[in-house]
MDAnalysis code that builds the backbone (N, CA, C; Angstrom):
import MDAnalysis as mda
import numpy as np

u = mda.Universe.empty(531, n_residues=177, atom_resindex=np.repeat(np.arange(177), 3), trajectory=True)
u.add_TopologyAttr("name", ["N", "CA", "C"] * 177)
u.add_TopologyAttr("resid", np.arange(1, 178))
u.add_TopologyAttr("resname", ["UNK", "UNK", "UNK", "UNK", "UNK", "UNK", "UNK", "UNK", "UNK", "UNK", "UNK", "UNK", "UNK", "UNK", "UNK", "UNK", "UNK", "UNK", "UNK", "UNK", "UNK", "UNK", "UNK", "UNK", "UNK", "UNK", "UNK", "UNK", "UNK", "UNK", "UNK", "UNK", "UNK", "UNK", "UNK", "UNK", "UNK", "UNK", "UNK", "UNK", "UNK", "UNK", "UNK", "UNK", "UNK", "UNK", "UNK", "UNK", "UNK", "UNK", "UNK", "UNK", "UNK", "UNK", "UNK", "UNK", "UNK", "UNK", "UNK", "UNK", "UNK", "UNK", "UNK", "UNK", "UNK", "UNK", "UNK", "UNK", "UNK", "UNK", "UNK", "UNK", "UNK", "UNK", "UNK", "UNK", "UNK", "UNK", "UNK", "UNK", "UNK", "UNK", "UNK", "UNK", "UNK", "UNK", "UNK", "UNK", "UNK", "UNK", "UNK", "UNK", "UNK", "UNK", "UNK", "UNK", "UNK", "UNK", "UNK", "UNK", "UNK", "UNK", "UNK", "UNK", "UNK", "UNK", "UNK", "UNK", "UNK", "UNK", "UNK", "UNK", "UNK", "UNK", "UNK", "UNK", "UNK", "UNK", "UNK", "UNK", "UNK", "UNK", "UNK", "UNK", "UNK", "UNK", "UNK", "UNK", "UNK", "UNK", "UNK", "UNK", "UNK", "UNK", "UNK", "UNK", "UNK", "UNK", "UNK", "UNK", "UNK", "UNK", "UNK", "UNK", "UNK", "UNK", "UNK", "UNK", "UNK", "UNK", "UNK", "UNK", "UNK", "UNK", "UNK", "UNK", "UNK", "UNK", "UNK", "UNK", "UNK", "UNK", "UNK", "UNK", "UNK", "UNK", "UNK", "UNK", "UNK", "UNK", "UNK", "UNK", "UNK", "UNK", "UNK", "UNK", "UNK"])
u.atoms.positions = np.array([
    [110.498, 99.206, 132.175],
    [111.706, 98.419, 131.974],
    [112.518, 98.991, 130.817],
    [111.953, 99.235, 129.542],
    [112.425, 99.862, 128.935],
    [113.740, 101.065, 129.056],
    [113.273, 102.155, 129.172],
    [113.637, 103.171, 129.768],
    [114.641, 103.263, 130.696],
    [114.564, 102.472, 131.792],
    [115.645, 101.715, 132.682],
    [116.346, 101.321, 131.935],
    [116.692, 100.314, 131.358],
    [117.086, 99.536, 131.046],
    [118.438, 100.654, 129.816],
    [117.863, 100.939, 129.386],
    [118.303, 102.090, 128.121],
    [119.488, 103.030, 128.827],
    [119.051, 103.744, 129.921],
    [119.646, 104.382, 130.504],
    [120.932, 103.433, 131.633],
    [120.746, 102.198, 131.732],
    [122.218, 101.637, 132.385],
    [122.754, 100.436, 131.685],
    [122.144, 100.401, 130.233],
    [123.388, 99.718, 129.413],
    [124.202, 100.459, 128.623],
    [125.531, 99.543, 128.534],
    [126.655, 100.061, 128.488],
    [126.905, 99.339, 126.943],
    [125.962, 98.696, 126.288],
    [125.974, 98.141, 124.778],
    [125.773, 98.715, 123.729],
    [126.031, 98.704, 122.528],
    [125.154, 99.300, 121.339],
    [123.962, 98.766, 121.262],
    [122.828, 99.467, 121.043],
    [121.279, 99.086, 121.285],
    [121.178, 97.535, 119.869],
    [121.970, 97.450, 118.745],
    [121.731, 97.249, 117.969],
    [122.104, 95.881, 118.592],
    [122.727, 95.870, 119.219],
    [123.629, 94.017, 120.047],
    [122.996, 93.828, 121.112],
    [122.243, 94.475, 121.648],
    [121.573, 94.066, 123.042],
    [120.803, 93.608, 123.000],
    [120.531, 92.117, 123.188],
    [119.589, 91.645, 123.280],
    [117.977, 92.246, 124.504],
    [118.587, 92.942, 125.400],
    [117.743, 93.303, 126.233],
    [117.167, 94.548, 125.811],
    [118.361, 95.452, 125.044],
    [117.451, 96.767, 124.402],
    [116.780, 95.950, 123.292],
    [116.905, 94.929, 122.577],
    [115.914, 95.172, 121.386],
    [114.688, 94.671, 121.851],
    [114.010, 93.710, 123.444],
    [113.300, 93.177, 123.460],
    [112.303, 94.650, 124.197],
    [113.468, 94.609, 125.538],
    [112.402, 96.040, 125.689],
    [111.867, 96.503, 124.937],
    [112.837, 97.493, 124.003],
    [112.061, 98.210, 122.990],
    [110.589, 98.262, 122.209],
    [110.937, 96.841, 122.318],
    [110.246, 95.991, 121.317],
    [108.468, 96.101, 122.245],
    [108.634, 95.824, 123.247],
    [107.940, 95.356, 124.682],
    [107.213, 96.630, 124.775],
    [108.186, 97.952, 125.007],
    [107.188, 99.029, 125.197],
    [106.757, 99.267, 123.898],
    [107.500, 99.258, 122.483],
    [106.621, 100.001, 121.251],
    [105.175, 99.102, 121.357],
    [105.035, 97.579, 121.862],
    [103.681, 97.064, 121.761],
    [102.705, 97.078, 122.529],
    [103.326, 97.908, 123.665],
    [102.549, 98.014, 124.978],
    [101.792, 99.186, 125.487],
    [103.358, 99.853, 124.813],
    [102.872, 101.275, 125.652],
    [101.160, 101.999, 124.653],
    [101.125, 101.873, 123.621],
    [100.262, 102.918, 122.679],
    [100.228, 103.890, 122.320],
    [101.729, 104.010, 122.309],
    [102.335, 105.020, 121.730],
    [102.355, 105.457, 120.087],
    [102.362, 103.505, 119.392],
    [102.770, 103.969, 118.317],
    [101.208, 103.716, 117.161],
    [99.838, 104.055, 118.056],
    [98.500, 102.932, 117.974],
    [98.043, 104.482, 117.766],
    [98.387, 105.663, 117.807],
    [97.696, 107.329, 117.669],
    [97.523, 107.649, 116.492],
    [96.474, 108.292, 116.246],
    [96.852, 109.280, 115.338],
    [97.756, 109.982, 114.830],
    [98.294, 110.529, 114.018],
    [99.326, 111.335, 113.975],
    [98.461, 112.709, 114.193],
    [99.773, 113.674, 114.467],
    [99.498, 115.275, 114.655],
    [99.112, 115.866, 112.848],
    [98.175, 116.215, 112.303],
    [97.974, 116.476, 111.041],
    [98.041, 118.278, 110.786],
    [98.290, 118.680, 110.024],
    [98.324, 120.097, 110.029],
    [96.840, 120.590, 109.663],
    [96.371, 121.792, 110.328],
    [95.059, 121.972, 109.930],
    [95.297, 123.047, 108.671],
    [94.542, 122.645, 108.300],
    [93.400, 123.363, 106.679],
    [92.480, 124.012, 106.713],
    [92.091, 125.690, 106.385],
    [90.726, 125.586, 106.249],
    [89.880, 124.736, 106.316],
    [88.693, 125.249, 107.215],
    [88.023, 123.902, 106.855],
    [86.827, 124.121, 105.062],
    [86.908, 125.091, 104.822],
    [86.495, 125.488, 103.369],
    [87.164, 125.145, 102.124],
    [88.786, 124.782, 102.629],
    [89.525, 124.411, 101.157],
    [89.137, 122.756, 100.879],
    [88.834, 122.319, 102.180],
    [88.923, 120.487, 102.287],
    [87.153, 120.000, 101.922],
    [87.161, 119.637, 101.219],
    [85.943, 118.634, 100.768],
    [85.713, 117.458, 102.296],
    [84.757, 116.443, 102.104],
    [84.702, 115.664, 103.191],
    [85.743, 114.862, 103.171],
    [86.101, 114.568, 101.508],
    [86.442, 113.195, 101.612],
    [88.101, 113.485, 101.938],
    [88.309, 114.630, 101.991],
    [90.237, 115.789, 102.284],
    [90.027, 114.980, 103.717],
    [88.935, 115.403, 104.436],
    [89.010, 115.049, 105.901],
    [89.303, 113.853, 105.771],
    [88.750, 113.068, 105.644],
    [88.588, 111.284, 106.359],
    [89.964, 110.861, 105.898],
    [90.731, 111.594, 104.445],
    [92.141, 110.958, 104.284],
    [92.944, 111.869, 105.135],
    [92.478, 112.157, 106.075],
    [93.372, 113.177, 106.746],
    [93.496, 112.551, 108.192],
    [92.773, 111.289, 108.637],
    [93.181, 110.635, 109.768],
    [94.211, 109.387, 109.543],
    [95.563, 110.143, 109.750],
    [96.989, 109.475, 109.182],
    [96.921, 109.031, 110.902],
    [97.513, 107.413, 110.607],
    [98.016, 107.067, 111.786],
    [99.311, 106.616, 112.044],
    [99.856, 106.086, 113.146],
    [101.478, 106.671, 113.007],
    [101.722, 104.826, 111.865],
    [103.053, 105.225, 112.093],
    [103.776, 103.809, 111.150],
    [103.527, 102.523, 111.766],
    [103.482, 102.671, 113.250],
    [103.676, 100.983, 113.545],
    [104.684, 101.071, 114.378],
    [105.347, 99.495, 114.681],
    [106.250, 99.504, 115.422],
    [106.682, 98.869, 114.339],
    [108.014, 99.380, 113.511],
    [109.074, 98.351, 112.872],
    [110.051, 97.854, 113.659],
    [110.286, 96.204, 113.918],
    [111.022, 95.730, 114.652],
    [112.121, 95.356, 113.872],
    [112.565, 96.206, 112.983],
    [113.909, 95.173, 111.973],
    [114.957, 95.418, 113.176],
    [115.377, 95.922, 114.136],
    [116.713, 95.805, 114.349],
    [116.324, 94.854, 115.445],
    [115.347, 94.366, 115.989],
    [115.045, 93.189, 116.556],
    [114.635, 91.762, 115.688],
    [114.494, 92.143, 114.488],
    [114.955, 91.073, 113.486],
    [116.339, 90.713, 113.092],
    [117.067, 91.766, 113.425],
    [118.669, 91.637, 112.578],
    [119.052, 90.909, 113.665],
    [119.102, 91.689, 114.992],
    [119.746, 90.842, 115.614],
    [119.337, 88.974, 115.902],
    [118.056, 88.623, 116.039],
    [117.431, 87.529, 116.542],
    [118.095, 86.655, 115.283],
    [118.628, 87.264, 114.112],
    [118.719, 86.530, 112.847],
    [120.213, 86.766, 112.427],
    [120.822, 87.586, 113.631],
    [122.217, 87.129, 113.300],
    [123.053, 86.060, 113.252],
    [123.094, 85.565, 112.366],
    [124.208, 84.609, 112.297],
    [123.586, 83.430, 111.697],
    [122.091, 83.989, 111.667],
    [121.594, 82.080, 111.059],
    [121.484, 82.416, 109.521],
    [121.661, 81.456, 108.832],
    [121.739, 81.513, 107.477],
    [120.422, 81.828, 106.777],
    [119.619, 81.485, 107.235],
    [118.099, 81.673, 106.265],
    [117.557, 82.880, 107.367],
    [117.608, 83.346, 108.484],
    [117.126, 84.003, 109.245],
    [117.800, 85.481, 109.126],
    [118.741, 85.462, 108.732],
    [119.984, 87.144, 108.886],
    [119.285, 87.434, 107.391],
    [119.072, 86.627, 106.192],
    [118.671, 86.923, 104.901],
    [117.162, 87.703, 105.103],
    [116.906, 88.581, 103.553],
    [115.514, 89.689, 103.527],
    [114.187, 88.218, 103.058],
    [115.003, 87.426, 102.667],
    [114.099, 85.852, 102.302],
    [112.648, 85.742, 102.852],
    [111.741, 85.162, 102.461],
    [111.076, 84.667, 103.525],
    [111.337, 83.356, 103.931],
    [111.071, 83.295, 105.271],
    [111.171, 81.814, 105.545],
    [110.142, 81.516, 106.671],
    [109.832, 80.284, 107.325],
    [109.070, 78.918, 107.576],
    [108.469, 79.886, 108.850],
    [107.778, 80.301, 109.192],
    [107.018, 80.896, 110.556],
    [107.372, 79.724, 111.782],
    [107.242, 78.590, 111.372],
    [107.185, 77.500, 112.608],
    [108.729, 77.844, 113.016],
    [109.852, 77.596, 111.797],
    [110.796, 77.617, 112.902],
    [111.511, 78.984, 112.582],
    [111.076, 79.858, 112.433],
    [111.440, 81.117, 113.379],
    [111.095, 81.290, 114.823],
    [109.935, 80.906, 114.761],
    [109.111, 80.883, 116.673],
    [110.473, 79.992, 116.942],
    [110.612, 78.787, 116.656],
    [111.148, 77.616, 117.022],
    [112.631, 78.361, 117.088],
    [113.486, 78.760, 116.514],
    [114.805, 79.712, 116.410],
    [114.638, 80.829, 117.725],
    [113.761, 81.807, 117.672],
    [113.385, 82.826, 118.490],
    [112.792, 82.357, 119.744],
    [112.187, 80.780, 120.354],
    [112.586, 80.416, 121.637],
    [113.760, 80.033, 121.887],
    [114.406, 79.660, 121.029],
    [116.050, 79.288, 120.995],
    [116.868, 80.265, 122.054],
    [116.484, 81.434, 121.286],
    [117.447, 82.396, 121.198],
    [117.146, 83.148, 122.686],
    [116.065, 83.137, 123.104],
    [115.546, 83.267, 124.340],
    [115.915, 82.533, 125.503],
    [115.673, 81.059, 125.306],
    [116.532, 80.032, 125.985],
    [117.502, 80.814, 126.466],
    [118.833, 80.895, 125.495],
    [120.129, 80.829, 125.591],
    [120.412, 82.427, 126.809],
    [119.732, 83.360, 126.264],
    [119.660, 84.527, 126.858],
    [119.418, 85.019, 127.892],
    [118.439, 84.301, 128.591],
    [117.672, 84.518, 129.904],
    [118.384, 83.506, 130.465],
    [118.940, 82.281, 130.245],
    [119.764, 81.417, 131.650],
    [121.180, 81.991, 130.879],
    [121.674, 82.467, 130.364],
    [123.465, 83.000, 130.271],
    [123.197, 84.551, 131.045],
    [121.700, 85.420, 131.671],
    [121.236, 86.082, 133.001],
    [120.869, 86.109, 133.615],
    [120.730, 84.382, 134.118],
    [119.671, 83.661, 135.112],
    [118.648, 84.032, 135.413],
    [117.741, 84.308, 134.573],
    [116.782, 84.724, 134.193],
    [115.657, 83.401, 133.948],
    [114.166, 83.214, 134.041],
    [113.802, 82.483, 133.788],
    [113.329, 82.834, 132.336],
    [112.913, 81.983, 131.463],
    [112.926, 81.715, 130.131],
    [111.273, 82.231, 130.356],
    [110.894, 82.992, 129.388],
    [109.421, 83.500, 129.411],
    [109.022, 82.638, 127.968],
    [109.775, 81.767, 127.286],
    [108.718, 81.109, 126.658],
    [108.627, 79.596, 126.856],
    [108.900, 79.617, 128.333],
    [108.490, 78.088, 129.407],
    [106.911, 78.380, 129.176],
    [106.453, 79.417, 128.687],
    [104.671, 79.467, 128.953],
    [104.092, 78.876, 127.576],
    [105.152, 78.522, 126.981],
    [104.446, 77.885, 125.803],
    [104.645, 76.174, 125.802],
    [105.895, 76.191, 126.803],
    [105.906, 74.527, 126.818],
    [104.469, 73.776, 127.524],
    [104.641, 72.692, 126.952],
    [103.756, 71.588, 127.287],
    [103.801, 70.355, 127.024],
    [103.298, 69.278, 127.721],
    [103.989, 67.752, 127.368],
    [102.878, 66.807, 126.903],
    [103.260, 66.367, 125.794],
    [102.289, 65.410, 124.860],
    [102.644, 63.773, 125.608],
    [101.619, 62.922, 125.599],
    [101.907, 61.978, 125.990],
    [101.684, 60.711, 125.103],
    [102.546, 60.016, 123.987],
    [102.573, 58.763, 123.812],
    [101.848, 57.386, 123.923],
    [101.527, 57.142, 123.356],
    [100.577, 55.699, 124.137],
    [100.748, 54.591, 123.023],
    [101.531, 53.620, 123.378],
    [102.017, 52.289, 122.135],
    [101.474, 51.245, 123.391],
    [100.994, 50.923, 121.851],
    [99.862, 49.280, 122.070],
    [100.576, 48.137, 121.280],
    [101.014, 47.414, 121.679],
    [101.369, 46.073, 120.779],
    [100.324, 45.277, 120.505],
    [100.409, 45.277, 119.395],
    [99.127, 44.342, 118.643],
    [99.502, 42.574, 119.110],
    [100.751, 42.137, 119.226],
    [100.535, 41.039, 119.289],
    [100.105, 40.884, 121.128],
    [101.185, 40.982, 122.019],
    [101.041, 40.983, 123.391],
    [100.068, 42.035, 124.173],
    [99.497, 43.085, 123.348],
    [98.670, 43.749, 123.855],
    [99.940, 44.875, 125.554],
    [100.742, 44.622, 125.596],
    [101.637, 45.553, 126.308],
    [101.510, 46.716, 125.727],
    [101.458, 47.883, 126.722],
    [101.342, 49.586, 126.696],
    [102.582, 50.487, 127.499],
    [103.018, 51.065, 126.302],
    [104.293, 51.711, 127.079],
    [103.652, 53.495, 126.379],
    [104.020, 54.087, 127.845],
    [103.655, 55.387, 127.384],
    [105.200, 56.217, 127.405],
    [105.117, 57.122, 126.421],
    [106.409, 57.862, 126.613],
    [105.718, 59.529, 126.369],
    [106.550, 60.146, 127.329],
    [106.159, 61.521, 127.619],
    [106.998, 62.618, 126.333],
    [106.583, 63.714, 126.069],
    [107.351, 64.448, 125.230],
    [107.293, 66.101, 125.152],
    [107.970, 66.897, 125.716],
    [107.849, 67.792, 125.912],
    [108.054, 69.138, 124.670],
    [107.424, 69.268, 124.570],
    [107.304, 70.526, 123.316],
    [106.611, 71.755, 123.403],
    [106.184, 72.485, 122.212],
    [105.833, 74.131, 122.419],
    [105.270, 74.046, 120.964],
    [104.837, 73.427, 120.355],
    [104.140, 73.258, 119.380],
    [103.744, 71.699, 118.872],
    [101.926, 71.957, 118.448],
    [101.493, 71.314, 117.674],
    [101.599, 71.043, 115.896],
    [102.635, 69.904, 115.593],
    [102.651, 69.841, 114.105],
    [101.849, 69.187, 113.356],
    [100.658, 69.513, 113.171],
    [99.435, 69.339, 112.372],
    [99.071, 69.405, 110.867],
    [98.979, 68.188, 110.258],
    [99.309, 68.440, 108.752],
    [97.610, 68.651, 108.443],
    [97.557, 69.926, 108.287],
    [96.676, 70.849, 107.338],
    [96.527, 70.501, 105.800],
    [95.973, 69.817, 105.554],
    [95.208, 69.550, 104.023],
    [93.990, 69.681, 103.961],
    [93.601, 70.147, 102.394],
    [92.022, 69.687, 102.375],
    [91.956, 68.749, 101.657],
    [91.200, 67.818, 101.675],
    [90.471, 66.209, 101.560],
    [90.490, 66.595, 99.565],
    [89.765, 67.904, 99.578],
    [89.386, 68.021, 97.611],
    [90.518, 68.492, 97.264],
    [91.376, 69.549, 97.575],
    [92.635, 70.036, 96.842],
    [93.627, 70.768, 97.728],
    [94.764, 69.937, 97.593],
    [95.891, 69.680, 98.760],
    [96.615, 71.294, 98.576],
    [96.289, 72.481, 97.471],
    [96.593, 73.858, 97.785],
    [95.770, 74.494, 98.273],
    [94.500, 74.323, 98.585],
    [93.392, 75.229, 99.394],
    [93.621, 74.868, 100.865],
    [93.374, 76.251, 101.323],
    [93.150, 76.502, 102.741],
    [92.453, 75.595, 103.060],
    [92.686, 75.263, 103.897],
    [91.517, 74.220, 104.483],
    [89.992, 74.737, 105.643],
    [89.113, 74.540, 105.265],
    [87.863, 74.553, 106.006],
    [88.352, 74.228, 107.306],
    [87.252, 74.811, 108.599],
    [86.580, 74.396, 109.959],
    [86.556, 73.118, 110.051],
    [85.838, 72.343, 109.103],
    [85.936, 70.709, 108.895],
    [87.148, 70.070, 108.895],
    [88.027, 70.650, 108.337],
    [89.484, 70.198, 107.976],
    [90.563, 70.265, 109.209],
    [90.242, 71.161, 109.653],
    [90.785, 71.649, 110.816],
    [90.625, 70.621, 112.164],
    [89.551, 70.445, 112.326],
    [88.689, 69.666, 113.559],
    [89.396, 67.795, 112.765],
    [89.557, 67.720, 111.456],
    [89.942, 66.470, 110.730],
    [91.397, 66.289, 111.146],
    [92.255, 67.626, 110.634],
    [93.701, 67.258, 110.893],
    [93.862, 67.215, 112.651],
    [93.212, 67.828, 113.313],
    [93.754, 67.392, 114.673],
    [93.137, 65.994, 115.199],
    [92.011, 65.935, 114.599],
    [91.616, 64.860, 115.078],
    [92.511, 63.300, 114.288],
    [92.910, 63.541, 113.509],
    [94.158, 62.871, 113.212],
    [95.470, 62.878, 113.950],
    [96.148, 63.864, 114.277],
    [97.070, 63.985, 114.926],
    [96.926, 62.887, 116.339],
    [95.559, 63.188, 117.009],
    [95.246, 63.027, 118.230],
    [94.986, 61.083, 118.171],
    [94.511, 61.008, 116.933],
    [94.069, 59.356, 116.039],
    [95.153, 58.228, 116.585],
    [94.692, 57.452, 116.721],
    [95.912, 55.801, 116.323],
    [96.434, 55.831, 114.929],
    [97.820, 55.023, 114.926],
    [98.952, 55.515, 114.561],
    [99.359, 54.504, 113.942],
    [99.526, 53.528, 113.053],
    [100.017, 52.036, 113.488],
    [101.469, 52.528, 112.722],
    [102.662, 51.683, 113.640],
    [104.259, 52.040, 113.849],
    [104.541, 50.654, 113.783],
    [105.891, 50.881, 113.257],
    [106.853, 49.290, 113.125],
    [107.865, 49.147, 114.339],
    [107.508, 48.750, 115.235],
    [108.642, 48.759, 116.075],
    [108.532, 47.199, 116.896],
    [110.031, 47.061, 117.680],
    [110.012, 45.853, 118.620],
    [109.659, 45.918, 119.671],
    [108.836, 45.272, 119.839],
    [108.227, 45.095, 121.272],
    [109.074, 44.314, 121.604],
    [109.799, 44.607, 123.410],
    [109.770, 43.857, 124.307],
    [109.597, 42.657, 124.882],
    [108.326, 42.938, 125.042],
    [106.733, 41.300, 125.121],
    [107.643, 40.568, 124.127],
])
């Protein structure tokens, strides 16, 4: 797709949303950029062992900044070198996907992350149950530990905050009943 793709757009690669994803798609796919590099040989008499072992250079990586510039054009905390919030960059960058793939009727490839949480309210006085459905692409799980609210949190903590999330809830609202 890549490659195709390269060869019959008519955009600057730097604005295309489709060249920067390709791109993006084959530098992580193909294993191209996962090699060794080509190293120049040395005697093998001038090089000690340890010349060798620093001598398996591997390539750079895939740097995706011009698939950062663009995904972060125009948003204020996202176009900046800043760091910012991982949740809503994903959350920005399905955005931006959304908008892209149906303005080329295209289906949205991060429909594979949606999924629908389901609601469940109990009225304490009338005992009535109304469920309401909610469709999302992430779990917001408040991660603490129990001894000190800046440490990572433990396996224990983990299995705690979801099992909270997942917990009864008690809410102020009007019932109906």
């Amino acid at each position: 797709m890549y490659e195709e793709h390269h060869k019959n757009c008519g955009k600057l690669t730097t604005e295309c949303f489709d060249c920067q994803v390709s791109k993006l798609a084959y530098g992580l796919t193909s294993g191209r950029y996962s090699v060794k590099k080509e190293t120049k040989k040395i005697s093998h008499d001038l090089q000690s062992e340890e010349d060798k072992n620093e001598m398996d250079i591997y390539q750079d990586g895939v740097r995706p900044q011009s698939f950062k510039n663009l995904i972060g054009k125009g948003h204020e905390e996202f176009s900046s070198g800043r760091q910012q919030d991982a949740q809503e960059y994903m959350q920005h960058l399905f955005d931006i996907f959304e908008k892209e793939e149906k303005k080329n009727g295209r289906v949205n490839p991060c429909q594979l992350f949606d999924f629908e949480i389901e609601h469940r309210y109990e009225c304490n006085v009338c005992n009535g149950v109304a469920y309401m459905p909610e469709k999302t692409n992430q779990l917001n799980l408040l991660l603490v530990s129990a001894d000190d609210q800046d440490m990572i949190p433990e396996e224990e903590e983990m299995k705690n905050s979801f099992n909270r999330f997942l917990g009864d809830e008690i809410i102020t609202k009007q019932c109906p009943g």
